[in-house]
N, C-alpha and C positions, 0 to 999 in steps of 0.2 A: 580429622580435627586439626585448624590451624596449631602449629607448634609458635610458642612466643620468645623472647632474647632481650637481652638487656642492650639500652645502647642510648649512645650522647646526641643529644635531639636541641636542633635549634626550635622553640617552641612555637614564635612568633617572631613578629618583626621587631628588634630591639635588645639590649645587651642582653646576655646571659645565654648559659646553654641550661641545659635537666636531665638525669639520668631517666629514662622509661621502657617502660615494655613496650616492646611493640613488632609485630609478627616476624617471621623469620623469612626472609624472604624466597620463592620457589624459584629454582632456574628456569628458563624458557626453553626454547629450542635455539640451540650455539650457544647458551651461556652457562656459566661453569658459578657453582658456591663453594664460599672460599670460609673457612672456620680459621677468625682470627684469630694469631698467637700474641704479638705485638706491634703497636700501633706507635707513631710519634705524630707529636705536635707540629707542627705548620705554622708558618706566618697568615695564611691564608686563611687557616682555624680561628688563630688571634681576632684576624682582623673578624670574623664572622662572628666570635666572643663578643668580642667589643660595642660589633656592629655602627663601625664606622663608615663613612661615603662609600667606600667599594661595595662591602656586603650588602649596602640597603640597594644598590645598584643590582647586582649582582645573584643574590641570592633572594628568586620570586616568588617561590614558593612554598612555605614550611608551612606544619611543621618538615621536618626532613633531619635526619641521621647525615651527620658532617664525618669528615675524613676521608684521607685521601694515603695518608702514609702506611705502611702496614706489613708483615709478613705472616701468614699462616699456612693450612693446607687445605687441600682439595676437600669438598666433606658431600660433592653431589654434583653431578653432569646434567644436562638438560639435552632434550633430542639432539641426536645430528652429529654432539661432537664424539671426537675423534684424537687418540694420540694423548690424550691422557687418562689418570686416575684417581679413583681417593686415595689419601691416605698422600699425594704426593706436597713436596714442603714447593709452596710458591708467592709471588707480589704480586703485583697486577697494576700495567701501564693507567695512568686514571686519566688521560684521557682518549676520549672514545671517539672514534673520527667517523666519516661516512664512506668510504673506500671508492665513492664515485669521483669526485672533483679532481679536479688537472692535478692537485698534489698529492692524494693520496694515489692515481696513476701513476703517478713519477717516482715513488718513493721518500716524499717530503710531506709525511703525515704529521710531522711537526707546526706543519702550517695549513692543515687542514682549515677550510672556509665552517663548514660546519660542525665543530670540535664542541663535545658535551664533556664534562667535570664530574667524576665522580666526586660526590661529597659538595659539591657546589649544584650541579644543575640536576642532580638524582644522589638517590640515595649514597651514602658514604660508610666507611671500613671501620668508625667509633662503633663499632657495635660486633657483637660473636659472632654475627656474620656477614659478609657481602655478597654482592653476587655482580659478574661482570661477564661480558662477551665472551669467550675463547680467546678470540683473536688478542685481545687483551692478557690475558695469564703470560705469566713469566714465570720460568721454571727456575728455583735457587739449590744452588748446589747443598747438600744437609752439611756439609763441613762449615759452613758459611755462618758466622754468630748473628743469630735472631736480631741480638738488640740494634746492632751492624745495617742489616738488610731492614730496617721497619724504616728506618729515613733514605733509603733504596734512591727514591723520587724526587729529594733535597739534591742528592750525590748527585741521580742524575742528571739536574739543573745547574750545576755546578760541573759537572763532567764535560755538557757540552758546551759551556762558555768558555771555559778554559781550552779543549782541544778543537776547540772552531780554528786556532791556527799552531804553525809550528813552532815550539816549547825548548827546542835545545839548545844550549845555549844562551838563552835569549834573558832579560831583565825586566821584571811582572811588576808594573803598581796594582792591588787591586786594592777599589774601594770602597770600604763599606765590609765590617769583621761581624757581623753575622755571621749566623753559621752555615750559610751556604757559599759565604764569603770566604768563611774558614778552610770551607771542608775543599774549595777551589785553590786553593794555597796550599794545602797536600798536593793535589793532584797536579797543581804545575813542579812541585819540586821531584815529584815523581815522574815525572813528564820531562825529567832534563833541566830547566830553567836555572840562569847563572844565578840571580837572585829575582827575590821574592819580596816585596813590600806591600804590607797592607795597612790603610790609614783607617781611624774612625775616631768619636769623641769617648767613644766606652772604656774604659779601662780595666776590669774585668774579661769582657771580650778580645781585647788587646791580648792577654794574658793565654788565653785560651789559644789563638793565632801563634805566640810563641812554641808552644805545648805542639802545635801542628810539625814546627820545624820552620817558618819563616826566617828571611835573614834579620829581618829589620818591622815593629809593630809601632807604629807612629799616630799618637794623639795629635792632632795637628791644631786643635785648640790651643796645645804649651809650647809646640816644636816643629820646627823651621824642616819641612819636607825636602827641599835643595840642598840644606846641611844636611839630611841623612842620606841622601844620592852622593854628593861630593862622599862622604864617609865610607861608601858600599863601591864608589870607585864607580859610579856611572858617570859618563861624561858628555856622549849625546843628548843623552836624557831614555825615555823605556821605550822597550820596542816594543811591549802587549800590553795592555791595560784593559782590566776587566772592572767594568762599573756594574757594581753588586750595592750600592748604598739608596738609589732611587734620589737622589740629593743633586739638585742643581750645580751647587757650589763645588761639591765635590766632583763634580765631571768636567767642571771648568777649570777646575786646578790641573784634571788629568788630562785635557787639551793641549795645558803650558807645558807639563814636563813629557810630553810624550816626542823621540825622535822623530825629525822628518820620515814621515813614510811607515812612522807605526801603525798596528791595527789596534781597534777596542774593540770589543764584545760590552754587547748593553744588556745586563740584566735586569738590573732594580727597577723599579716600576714608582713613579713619580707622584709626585701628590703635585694633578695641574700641568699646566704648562711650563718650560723651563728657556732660559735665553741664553745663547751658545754665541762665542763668538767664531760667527763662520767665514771670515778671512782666516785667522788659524787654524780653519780645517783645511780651508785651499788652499794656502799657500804653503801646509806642512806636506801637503797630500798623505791626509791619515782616512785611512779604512775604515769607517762604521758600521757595525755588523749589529744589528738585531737581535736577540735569543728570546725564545719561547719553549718552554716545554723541553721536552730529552727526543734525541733520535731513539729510533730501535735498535741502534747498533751499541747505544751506548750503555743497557743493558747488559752486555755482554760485558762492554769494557772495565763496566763497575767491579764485577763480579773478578776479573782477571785480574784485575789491580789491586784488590785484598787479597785474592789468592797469592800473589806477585808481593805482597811484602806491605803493603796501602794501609797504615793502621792508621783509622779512623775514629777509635773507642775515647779519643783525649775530646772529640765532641761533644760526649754523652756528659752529659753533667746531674741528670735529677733522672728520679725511676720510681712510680706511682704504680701501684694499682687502679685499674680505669675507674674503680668508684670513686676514687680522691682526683678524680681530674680538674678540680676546680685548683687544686695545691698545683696542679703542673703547668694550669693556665695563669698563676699567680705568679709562679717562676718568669716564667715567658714574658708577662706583660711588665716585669721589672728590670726587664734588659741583662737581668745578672745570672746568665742560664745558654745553656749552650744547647742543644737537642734533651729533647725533653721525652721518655720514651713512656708508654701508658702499656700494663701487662693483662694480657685477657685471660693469662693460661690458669689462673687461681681461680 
């Protein structure tokens, strides 16, 4: 007899998500079911919430069980695999690559050509259970705080834009205080970096950024970004800049103050197309670097970097039980909310 589960279910095409039953899903052969403990929110959720231009793009086919963030334990193996167990505490990378193409040979499964979503293109982790490839499970250390590891996948987005280049020493604009924005702004001050500046118009968020350790949290709707550099004693202007806001204006401004010869990391992800002035990219010779998704290596690194002293918990701001997820998707969609974590264990 099919066993059933509770879990957040985009129903149709159009706002709103639904709590429902609906089957528990069976591993196959190489995939492993995972018994969720705690889940977090996503911009990506949001936007599927919402159901704005991305998701209607995006998400073909519901209904369908969303999430992507998550930590729990092993609760069932499917043929084949190998090297693990129940009962063990794991994440799971959510996206699922093909292991054929030039880059999953090469070891740049980050840029896999045919890359599936868990919780966008297949089932997702809103629910008591997932089930995902092998290849996919990530083992968490049990010393490691649940609420910590359930935005694993954010950190790790934020992990590798940040250590896409070298961090010692060096002077961080990043822009855009989200919280993937935030939790990049830990990781470069732990990473070394002389100073750290992060712009956005949220003030609340701003706030939260300070709480990280930044040197300097700049609304730049009230305040003059030059005066807080002159203040912070940069004088080239910044050698890293990571664009975490998806904002035009904001990456145009990080063009002006970036030294000759800086690098950025492009996170944010754009509503449209955006217009650049590209003589000041030639003639500063600045680095543009792309980001998508987390390496495998970076898995590790998360996990080393909390162990290592990384406290990340001044993110956490709201903490629901998954049937109030409508209250943690109300947080979120109010901008005045930092990671937002949804509890499966009750």
């Amino acid at each position: 007899m099919r066993e059933w589960m509770d879990a957040i279910v985009k129903p149709a095409a159009g706002p709103g998500l639904e709590l429902r039953q609906v089957p528990v899903p069976v591993p196959g052969a190489g995939e492993v079911l995972i018994k969720i403990h705690k889940t977090a929110i996503c911009g990506t959720d949001v936007h599927i919430y919402n159901w704005d231009p991305w998701a209607a793009e995006h998400i073909t086919h519901p209904p369908m069980t969303i999430g992507h963030e998550y930590v729990g334990e092993i609760a069932a193996l499917g043929d084949g695999v190998t090297g693990l167990a129940a009962g063990q505490r794991v994440s799971g990378e959510g996206h699922i690559t093909c292991h054929h193409c030039r880059n999953c040979h090469t070891g740049n499964i980050q840029w896999c050509r045919n890359t599936t979503s868990v919780g966008v293109d297949r089932d997702g982790a809103f629910a008591e259970y997932v089930c995902i490839p092998e290849t996919n499970v990530i083992l968490i250390d049990e010393q490691l705080d649940e609420d910590v590891v359930a935005f694993f996948d954010a950190f790790g987005n934020a992990t590798h834009t940040a250590l896409m280049w070298d961090l010692v020493g060096e002077d961080v604009l990043i822009t855009g205080a989200g919280p993937i924005g935030i939790i990049a702004a830990g990781v470069c001050k732990y990473a070394g970096a002389r100073r750290v500046i992060i712009t956005d118009l949220n003030d609340y968020r701003l706030e939260l950024a300070r709480k990280m350790g930044v040197d300097a949290a700049v609304n730049t709707g009230r305040a003059d970004l030059q005066d807080v550099m002159r203040r912070e004693g940069l004088v080239e202007g910044f050698d890293v800049g990571l664009e975490m806001s998806g904002s035009a204006a904001a990456f145009r401004q990080m063009c002006s103050v970036m030294r000759n010869g800086g690098k950025i990391s492009l996170l944010g992800l754009g509503k449209g197309t955006a217009e650049v002035d590209m003589n000041a990219i030639i003639c500063k010779g600045l680095t543009l670097q792309g980001i998508y998704g987390r390496k495998m290596d970076n898995w590790h690194q998360m996990s080393y970097m909390v162990q290592g002293g990384l406290d990340l918990t001044p993110v956490i701001t709201h903490r629901f039980h998954y049937t109030d997820f409508e209250k943690g998707f109300a947080a979120m969609n109010s901008g005045n909310s930092g990671k937002v974590i949804l509890d499966w264990t009750k």
